[in-house]
C-alpha positions as CSV (number, residue, x, y, z in Angstrom):
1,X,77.8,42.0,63.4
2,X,78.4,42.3,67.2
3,X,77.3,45.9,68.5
4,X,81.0,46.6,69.8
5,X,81.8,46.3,66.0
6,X,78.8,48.6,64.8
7,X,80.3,51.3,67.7
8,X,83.9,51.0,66.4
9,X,82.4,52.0,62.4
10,X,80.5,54.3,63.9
11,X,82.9,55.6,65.8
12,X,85.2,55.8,62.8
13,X,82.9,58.1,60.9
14,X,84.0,61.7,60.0
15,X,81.6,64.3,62.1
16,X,80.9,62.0,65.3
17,X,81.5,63.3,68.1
18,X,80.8,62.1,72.0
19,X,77.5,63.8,72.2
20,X,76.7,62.6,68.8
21,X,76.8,59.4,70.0
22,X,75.4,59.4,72.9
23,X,72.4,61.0,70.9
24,X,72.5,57.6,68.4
25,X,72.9,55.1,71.5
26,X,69.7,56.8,73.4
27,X,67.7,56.5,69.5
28,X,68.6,53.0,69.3
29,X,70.7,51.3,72.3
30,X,71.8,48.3,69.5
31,X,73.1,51.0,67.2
32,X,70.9,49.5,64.1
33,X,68.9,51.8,63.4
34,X,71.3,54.1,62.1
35,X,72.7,52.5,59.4
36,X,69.1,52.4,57.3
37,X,68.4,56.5,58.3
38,X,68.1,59.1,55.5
39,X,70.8,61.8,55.7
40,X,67.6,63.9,56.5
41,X,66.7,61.6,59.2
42,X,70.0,61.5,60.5
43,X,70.1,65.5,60.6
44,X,67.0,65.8,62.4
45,X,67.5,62.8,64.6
46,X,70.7,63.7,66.0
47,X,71.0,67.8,65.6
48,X,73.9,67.5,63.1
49,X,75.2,70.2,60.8
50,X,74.9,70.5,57.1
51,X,78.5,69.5,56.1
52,X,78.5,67.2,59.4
53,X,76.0,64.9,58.3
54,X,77.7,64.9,54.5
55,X,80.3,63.2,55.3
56,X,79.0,60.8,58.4
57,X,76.5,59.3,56.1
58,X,79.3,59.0,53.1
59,X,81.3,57.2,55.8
60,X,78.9,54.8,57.8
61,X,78.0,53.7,53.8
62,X,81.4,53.8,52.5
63,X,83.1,51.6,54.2
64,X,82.1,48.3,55.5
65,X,82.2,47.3,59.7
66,X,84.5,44.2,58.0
67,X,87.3,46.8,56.3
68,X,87.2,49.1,59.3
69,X,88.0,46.3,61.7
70,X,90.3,44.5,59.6
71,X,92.3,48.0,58.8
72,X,92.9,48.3,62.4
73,X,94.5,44.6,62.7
74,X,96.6,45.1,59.4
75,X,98.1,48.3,61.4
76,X,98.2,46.0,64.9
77,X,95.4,49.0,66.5
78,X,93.7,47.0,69.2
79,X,90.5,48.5,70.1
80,X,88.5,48.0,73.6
81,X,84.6,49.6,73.7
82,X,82.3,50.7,76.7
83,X,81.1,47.5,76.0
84,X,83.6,45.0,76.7
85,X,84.1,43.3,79.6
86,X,88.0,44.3,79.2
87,X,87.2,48.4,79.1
88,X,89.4,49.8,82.3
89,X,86.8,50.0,85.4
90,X,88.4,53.1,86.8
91,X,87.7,54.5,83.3
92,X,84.2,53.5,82.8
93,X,83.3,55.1,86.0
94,X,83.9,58.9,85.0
95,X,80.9,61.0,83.8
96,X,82.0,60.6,80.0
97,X,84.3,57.7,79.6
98,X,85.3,57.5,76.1
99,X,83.3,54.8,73.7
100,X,86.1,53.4,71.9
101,X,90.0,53.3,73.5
102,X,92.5,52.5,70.5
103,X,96.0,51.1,71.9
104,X,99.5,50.1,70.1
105,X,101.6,47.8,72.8
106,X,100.9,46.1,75.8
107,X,97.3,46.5,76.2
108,X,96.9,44.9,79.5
109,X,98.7,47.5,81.3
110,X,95.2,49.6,81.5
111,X,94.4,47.1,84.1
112,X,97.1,47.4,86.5
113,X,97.6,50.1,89.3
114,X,97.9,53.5,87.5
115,X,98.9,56.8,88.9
116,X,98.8,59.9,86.1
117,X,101.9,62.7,86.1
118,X,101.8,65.7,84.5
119,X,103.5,69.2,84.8
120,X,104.3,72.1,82.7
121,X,106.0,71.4,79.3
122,X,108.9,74.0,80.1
123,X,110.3,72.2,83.8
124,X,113.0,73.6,86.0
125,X,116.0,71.7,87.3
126,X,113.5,71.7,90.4
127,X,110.6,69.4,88.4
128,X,113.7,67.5,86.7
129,X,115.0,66.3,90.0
130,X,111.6,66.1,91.2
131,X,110.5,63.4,89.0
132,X,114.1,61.4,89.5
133,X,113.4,61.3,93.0
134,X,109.9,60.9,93.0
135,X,109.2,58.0,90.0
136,X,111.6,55.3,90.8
137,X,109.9,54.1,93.9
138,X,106.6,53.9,92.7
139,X,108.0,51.9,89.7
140,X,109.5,49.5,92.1
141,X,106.1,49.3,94.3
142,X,104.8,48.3,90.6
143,X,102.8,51.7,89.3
144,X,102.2,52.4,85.8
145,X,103.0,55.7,85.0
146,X,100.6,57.2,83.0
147,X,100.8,60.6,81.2
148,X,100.3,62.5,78.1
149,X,103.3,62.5,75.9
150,X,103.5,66.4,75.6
151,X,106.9,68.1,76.3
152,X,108.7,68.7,79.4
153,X,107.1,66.6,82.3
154,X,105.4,64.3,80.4
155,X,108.2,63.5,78.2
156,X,110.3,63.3,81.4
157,X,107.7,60.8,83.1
158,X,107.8,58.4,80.1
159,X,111.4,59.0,80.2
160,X,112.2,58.0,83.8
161,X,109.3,54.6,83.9
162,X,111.8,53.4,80.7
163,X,114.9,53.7,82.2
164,X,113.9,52.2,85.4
165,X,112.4,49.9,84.0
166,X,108.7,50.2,84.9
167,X,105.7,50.5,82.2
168,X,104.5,53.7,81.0
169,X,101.0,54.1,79.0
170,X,100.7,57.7,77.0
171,X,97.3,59.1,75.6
172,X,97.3,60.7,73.2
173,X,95.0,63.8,72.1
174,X,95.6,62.6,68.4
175,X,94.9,59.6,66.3
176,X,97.5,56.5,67.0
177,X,98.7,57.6,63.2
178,X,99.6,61.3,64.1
179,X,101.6,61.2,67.7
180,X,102.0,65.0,68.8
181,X,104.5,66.5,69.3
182,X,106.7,65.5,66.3
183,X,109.9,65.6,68.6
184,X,108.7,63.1,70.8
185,X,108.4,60.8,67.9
186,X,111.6,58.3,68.6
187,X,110.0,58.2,72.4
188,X,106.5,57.4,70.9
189,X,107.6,54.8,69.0
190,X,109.4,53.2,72.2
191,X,106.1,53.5,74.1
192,X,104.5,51.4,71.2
193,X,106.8,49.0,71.0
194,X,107.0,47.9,75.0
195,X,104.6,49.5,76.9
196,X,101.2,51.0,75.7
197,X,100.0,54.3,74.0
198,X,96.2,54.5,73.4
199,X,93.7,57.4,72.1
200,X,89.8,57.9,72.4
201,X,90.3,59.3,68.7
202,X,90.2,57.0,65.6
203,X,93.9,56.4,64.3
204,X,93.4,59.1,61.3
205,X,92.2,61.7,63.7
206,X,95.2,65.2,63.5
207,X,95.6,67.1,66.7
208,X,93.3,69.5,67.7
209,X,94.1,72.0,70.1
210,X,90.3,71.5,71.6
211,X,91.3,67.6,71.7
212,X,94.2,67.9,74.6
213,X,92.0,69.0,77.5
214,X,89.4,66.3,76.5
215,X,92.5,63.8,76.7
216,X,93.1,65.2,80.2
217,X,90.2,63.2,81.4
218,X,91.7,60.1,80.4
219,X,95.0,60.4,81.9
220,X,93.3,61.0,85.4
221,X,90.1,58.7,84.4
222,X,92.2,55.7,84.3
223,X,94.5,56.5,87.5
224,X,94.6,55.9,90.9
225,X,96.0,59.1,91.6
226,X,96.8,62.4,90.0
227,X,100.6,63.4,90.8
228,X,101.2,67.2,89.5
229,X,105.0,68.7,89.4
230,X,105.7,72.2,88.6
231,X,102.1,74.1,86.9
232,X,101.7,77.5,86.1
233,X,98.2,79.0,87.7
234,X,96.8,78.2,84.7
235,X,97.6,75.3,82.7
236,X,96.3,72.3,81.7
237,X,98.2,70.2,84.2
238,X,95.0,72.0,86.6
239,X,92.7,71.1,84.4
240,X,93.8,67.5,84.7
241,X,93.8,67.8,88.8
242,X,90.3,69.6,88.6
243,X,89.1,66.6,86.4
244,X,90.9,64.2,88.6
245,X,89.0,65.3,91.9
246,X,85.6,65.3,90.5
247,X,86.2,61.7,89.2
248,X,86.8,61.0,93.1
249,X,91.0,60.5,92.4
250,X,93.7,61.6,95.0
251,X,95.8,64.5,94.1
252,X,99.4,65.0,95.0
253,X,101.2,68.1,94.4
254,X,105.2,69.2,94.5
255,X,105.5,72.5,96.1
256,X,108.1,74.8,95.0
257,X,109.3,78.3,95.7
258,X,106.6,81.1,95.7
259,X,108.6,83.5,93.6
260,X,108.5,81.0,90.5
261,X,105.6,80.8,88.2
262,X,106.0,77.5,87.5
263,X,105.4,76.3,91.1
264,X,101.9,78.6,91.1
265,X,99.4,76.3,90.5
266,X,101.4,73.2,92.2
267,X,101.2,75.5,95.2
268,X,97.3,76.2,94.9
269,X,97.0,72.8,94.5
270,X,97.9,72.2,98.0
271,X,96.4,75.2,99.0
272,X,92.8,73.8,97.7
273,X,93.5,71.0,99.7
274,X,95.7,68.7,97.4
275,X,98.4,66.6,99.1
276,X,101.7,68.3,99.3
277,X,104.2,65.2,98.8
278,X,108.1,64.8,99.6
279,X,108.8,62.0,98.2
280,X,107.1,58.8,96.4
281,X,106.5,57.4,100.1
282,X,103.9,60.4,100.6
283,X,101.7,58.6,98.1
284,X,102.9,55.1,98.8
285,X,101.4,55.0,102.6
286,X,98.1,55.7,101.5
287,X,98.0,53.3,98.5
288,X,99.7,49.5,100.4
């Protein structure tokens, strides 16, 4: 058993978390060890709660590396670990890149040039037009356009890469077998089938509202640049840009008129120092 197939079981289990293991790599960098601990032992060892370590040790004895592994191929799940020379670099250079990516489509387009969009769910005609403006010329100059599937923007990013024909990756802040939201479903499905829509969560993983903003790090982890249109002050389309400049990405930011809310924290943006962009040329000229 190869120690990229140890993490994916492990990863698998019910109650482990990030910081769980991390705990199990720094006990044991070969992630052997675990699999002969006491549920005691595994308690102490890594700080886990009561019901936590229940159902981690039922799991990591349950089921077999083989089943796991072979579940994910029966349901066409391809999988790519922190260990593997095929993990995204962009990706494995933020502070807590995720262990295990899971990914349904074209799994190569984590490796081409990426630039993240996101925006508040509830757009004006103003982010519309700005992403059917913005979008097709990075498509042409051959950006992926990466985002996170939610409503409004999101949805409208996806939308735009398909019909202009580009390539769009989602992540998700669910398991591959619960896409969120349900109304997106149809677009989901198209995502799977052509381009690429991966999660850091094991496929049987429900959303979690705690689960989105961790997703967020992903979307501007594996991108180039971080493109923001239309945000309230807060939202997590800032939480994304905040994530995105300490992971040493660019930030581009639509403005739009100060008396509407949803151009608040697009216009803060570019207060803070975020690039204020007019068109897909704006980001173009600093990425030939």
């Amino acid at each position: 058993m190869s120690i990229r197939e140890r993490l994916i079981h492990i990863h698998c289990c019910r109650g482990v978390t990030w910081s769980v293991l991390k705990r199990i790599y720094d006990d044991d960098t070969t992630l052997e060890k675990v699999f002969g601990y006491t549920m005691f032992d595994l308690k102490k060892r890594f700080l886990l709660k009561e019901k936590q370590v229940e159902v981690f040790f039922y799991d990591l004895h349950h089921y077999s590396t083989n089943n796991i592994i072979a579940a994910l191929e029966c349901r066409k799940i391809a999988t790519t670990t922190i260990f593997d020379e095929n993990y995204p670099a962009l990706l494995r250079q933020i502070y807590d890149p995720p262990w295990v990516l899971y990914g349904i489509g074209n799994f190569s387009l984590i490796h081409t040039k990426q630039i993240g969009v996101v925006g508040t769910r509830y757009p004006t005609k103003l982010g519309e037009k700005s992403i059917e403006k913005i979008l097709p010329s990075l498509i042409d100059n051959q950006w992926t356009i990466v985002s996170g599937l939610a409503k409004g923007i999101d949805s409208l990013a996806h939308e735009q890469t398909i019909a202009h024909n580009g390539y769009t990756v989602a992540v998700l802040g669910s398991g591959l077998q619960y896409p969120y939201p349900p109304s997106n479903l149809e677009l989901f499905q198209e995502i799977c089938k052509n381009h690429l829509v991966i999660s850091e969560y094991p496929p049987n993983v429900p959303p979690a509202k705690w689960q989105f903003p961790a997703r967020n790090r992903i979307i501007s982890g594996l991108s180039k640049a971080i493109l923001v249109v239309e945000a309230q002050e807060r939202s997590g389309s800032l939480i994304t840009a905040d994530q995105a400049l300490e992971q040493g990405r660019d930030v581009y930011a639509v403005p739009g008129p100060i008396f509407s809310p949803k151009s608040d924290g697009t216009n803060f943006l570019i207060q803070q120092g975020a690039k204020l962009i007019r068109s897909a040329e704006d980001i173009l000229i600093e990425n030939l």
